[in-house]
C-alpha positions in Angstrom: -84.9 -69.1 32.9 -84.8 -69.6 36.6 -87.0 -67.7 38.5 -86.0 -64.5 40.9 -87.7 -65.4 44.0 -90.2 -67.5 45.3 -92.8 -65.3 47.5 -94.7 -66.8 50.5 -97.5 -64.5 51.8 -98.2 -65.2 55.2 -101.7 -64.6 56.8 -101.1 -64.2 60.5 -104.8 -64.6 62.4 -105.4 -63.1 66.2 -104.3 -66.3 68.3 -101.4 -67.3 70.4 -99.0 -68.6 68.1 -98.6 -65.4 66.6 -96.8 -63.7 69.3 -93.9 -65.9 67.7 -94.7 -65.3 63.9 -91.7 -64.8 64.1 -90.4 -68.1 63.8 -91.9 -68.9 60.7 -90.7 -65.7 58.9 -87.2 -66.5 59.8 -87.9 -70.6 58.7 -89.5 -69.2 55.4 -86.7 -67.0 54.9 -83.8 -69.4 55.6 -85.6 -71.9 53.1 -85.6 -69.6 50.4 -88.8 -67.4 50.2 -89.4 -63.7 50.0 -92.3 -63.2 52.4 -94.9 -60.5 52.5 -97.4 -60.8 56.2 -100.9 -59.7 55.8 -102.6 -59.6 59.4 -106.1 -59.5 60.3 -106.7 -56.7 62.3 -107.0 -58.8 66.0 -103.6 -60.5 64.7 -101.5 -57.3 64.9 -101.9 -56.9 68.8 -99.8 -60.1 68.9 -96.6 -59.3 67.3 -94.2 -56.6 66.4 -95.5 -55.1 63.2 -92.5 -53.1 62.6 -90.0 -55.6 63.3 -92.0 -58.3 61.2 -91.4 -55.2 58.3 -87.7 -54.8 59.0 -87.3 -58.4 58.6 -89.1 -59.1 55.4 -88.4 -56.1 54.2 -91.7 -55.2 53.1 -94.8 -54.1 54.3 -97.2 -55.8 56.8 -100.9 -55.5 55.2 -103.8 -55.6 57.1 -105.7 -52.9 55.1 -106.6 -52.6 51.7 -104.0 -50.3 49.9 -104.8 -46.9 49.3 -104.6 -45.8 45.2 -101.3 -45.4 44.2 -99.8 -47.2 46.3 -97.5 -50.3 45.3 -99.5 -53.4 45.2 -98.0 -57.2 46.8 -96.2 -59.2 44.8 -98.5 -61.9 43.9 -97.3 -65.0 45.8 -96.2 -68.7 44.6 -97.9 -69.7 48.2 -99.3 -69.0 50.9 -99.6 -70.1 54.4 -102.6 -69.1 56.5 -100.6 -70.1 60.3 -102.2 -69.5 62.6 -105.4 -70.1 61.7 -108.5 -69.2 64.1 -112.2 -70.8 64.3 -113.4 -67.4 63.4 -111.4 -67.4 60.0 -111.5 -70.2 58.7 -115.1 -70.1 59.4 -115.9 -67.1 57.3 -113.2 -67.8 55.2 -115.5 -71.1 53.7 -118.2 -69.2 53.6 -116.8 -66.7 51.6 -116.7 -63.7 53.6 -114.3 -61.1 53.2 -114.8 -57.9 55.4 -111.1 -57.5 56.0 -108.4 -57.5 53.8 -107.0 -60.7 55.2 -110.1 -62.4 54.1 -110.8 -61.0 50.2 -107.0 -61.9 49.9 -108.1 -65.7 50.4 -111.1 -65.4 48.9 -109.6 -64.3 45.8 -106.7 -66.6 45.7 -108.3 -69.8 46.9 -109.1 -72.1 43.7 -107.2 -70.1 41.3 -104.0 -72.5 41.4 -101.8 -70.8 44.1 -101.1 -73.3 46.9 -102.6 -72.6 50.2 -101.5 -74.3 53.2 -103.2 -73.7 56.9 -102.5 -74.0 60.3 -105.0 -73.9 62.7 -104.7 -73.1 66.3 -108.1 -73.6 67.4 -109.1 -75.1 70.8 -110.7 -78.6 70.7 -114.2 -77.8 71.9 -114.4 -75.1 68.7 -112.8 -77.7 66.2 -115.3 -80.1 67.9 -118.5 -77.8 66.4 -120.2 -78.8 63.4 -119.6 -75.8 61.8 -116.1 -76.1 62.0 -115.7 -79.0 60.2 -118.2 -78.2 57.3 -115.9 -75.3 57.3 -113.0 -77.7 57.2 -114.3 -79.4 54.3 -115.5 -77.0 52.0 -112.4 -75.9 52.1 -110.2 -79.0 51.7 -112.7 -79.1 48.3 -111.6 -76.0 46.7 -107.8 -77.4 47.3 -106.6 -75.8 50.6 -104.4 -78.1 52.6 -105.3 -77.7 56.2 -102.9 -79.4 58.5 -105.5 -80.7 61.3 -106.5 -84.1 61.8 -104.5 -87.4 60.4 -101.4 -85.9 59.1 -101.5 -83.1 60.3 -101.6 -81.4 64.0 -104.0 -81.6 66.8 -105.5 -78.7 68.3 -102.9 -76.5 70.3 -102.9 -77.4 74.1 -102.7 -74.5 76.8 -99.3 -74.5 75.6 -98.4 -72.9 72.3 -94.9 -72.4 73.2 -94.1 -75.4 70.5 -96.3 -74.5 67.7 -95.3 -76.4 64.9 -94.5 -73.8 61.9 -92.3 -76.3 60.0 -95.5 -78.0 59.0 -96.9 -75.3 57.1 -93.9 -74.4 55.5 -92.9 -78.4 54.5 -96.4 -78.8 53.0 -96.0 -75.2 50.8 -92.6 -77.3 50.1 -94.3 -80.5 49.0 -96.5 -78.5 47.1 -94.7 -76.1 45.3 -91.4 -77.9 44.9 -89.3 -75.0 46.3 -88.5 -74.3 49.9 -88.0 -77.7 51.1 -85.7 -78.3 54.9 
């Protein structure tokens, strides 16, 4: 039996690139997936929550839901674009004081593919931290487009993030969604 839909879940972080999340709803949605948005709290200052809602058609979470209420759909993917210092950061260390964060740290490791995109300046992805960070995570299976293969830190310039990335690895790694 085919399935219905494929679901991304997007997690939008407080950087930039957000301000055009945007553009990867609208390349997620013309590839195929239903997405859901969860937002840390800084990232809804950078884009239209209520236009992001009209055009997924579903709610953007960045609280827990109250009781009673409908819960997401649980997601074939998700894509964690764009990713900040400060997340992924407390993200490795398994931190989850919002509801951005206990959403990774519940799916990460339990088979769902996980795809990030950071936009972090070079002198934070230079810090030790960052890359212990880095690695635990690439342990537990997360793909994190930085280094060979994947995309530098963002210049001053975040006009051109690149979105397709995330969304052709969650291809490549699901099978479904592909350009």
């Amino acid at each position: 039996m085919a399935r219905k839909s494929w679901v991304l879940s997007v997690v939008a972080c407080g950087a930039g690139p957000a301000e055009q999340l945007g553009t990867l709803v609208k390349q997620a949605i013309e590839r195929g997936w239903t997405v859901q948005v969860i937002a840390t709290p800084s990232a809804l200052a950078f884009f239209d929550a209520a236009g992001m809602e009209a055009l997924t058609g579903s709610p953007v979470r960045s609280v827990h839901r109250k009781p009673g209420m409908p819960r997401s759909r649980v997601p074939d993917a998700i894509v964690v674009a764009p990713a900040t210092f400060n997340v992924l950061n407390q993200w490795a260390l398994g931190v989850a004081d919002t509801y951005a964060l206990a959403v990774l740290a519940e799916q990460t490791g339990m088979g769902i593919p996980i795809v990030v995109l950071p936009a972090v300046s070079g002198p934070l992805a230079s810090r030790p931290q960052f890359a212990r960070s880095v690695k635990t995570l690439r342990a537990e299976g997360v793909s994190i487009l930085l280094g060979p293969g994947g995309t530098p830190p963002p210049a001053s310039g975040e006009a051109d993030f690149p979105w397709h990335l995330a969304l052709d690895e969650a291809a490549e790694m699901t099978g479904f969604g592909a350009a």
